[in-house]
One Martini backbone bead per residue (centre of mass of N, CA, C, O) as a GRO file, in nm:
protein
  143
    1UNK     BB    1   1.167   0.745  -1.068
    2UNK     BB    2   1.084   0.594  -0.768
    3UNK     BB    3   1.138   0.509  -0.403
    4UNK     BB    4   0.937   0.393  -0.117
    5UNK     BB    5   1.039   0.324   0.215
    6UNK     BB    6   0.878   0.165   0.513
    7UNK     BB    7   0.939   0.115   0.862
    8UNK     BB    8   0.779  -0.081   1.130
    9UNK     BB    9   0.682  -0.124   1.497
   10UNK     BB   10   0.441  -0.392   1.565
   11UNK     BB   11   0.287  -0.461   1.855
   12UNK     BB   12   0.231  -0.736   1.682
   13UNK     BB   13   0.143  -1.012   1.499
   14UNK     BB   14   0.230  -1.100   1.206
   15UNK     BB   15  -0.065  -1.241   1.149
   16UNK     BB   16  -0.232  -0.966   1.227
   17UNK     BB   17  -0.101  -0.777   1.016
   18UNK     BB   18  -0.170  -0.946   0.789
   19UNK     BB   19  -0.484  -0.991   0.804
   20UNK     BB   20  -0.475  -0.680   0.737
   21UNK     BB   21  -0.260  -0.572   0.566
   22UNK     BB   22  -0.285  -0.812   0.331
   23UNK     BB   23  -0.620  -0.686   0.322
   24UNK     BB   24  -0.701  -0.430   0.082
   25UNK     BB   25  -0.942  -0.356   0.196
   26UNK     BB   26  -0.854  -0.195   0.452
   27UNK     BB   27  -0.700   0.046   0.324
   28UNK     BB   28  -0.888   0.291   0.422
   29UNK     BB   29  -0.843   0.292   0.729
   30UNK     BB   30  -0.497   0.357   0.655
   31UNK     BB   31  -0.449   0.502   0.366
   32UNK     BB   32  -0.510   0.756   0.279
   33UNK     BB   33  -0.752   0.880   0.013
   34UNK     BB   34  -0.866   0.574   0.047
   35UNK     BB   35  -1.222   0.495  -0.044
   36UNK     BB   36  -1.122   0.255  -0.229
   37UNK     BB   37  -1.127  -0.136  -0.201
   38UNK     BB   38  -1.130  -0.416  -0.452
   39UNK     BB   39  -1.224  -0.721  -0.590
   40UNK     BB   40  -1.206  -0.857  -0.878
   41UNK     BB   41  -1.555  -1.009  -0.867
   42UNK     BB   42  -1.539  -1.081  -0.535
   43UNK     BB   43  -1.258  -1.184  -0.433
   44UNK     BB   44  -0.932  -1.239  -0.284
   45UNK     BB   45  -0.713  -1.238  -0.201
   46UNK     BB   46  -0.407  -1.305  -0.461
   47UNK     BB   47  -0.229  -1.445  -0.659
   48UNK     BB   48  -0.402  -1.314  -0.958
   49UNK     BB   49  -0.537  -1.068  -0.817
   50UNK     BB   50  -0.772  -0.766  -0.890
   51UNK     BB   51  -0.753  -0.440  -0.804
   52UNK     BB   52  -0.969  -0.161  -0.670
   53UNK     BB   53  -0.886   0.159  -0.655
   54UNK     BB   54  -1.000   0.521  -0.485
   55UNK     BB   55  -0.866   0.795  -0.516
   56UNK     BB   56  -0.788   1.122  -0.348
   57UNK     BB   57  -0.589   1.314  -0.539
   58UNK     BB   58  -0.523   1.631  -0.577
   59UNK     BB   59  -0.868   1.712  -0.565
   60UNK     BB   60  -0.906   1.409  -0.727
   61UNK     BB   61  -0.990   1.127  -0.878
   62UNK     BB   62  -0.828   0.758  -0.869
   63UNK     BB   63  -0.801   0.520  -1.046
   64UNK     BB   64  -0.625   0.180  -0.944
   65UNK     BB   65  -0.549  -0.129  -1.130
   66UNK     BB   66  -0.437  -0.423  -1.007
   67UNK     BB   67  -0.173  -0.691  -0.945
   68UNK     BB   68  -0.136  -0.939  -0.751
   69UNK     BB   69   0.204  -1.103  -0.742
   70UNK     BB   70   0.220  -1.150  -0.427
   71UNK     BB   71   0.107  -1.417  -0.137
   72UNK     BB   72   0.193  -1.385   0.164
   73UNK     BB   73   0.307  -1.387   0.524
   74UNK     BB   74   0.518  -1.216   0.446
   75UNK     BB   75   0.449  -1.120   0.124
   76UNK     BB   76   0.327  -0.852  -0.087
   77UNK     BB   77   0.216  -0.769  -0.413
   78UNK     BB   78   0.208  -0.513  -0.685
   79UNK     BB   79   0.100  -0.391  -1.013
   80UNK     BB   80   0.013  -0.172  -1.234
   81UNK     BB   81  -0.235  -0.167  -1.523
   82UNK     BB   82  -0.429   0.102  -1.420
   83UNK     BB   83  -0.372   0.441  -1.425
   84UNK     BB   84  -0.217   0.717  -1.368
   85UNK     BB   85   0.014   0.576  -1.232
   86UNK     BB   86   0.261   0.404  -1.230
   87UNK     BB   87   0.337   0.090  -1.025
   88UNK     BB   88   0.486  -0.058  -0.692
   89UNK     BB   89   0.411  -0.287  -0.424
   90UNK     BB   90   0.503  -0.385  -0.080
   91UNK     BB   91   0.454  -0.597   0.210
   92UNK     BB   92   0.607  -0.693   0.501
   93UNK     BB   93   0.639  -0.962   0.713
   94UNK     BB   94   0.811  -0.953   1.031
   95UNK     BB   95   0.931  -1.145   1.295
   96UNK     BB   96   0.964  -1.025   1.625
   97UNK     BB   97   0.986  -1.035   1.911
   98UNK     BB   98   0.755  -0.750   1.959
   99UNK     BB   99   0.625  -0.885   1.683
  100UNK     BB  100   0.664  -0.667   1.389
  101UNK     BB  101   0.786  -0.590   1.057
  102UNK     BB  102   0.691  -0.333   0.869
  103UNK     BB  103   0.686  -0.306   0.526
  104UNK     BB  104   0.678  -0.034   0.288
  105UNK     BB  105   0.669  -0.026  -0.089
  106UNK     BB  106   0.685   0.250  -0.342
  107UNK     BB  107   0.670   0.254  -0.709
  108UNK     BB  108   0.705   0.509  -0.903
  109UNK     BB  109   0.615   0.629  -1.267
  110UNK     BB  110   0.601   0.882  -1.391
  111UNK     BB  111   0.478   1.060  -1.676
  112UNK     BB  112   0.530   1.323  -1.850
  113UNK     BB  113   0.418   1.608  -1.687
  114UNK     BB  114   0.493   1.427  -1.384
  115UNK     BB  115   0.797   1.479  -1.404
  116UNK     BB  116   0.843   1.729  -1.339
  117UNK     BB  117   0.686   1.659  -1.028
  118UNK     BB  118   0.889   1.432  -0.884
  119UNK     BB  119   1.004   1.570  -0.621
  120UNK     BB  120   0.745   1.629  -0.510
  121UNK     BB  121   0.581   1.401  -0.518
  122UNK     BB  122   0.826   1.231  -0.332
  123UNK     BB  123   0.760   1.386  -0.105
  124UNK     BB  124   0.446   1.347  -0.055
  125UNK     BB  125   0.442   1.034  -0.068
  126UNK     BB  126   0.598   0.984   0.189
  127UNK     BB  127   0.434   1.114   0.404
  128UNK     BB  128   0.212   0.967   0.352
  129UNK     BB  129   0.321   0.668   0.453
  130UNK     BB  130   0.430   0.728   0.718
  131UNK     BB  131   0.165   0.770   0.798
  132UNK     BB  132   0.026   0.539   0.744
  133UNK     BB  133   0.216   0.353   0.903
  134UNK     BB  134   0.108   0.508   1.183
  135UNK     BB  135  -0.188   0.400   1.117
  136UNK     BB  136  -0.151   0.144   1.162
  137UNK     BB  137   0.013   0.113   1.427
  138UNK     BB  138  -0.220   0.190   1.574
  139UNK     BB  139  -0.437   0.031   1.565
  140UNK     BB  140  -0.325  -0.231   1.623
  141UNK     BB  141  -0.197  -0.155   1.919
  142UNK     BB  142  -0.516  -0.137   2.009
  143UNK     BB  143  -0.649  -0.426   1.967
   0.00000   0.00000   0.00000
């Protein structure tokens, strides 16, 4: 098991950060790999509605449905119910002086031969978050 956290300052206000980034929907915009994310039924962002993201890793396509467990202006959680890799993550959206301070953390729990390629895993996923979050900063501080 790891935790990778990372956090950015975002020159836009907490509300636009949270509008854009704590609607999963928007997932591939801003998150490398992410083909697709969608709300199971049709549903919108909230605590105890099911996404279902579509990822393509190590050369490979990973559906995994997960099940948002909290969900407000403050933060957002997360946590996987199948999908190759179990996980839970969350993302803060905190108001600073000159915009927003947002947060992004993922625990992946690797399990089976997955185990043995862990410090590799998040050497990988470290990066990619890294990644993620300059491509959200960019992004918002453009609109």
């Amino acid at each position: 098991m790891f935790t990778i956290k990372v956090c950015e300052e975002i020159k836009s206000p907490a509300s636009a950060v949270f509008l854009f980034a704590g609607d999963y929907v928007n997932d591939p915009t801003w998150r490398h790999g992410v083909s697709e994310m969608k709300y199971e039924g049709g549903s919108s962002a909230a605590a105890g509605v099911r996404t279902v993201e579509t990822m393509r890793s190590f050369g490979s396509k990973a559906v995994t449905t997960a099940l948002i467990t909290d969900y407000s202006a403050a933060c957002t959680a997360f946590r996987s119910i199948s999908g190759p890799v179990a996980c839970e993550g969350s993302r803060e959206f905190v108001a600073i002086k000159d915009g927003t301070r947002f947060c992004y953390s993922l625990t992946l729990r690797p399990e089976g031969f997955l185990r043995l390629f862990e410090p590799i895993l998040k050497m990988v996923f470290m990066r990619q978050v890294i990644g993620d979050v300059q491509r959200l900063k960019v992004l918002l501080e453009q609109r």
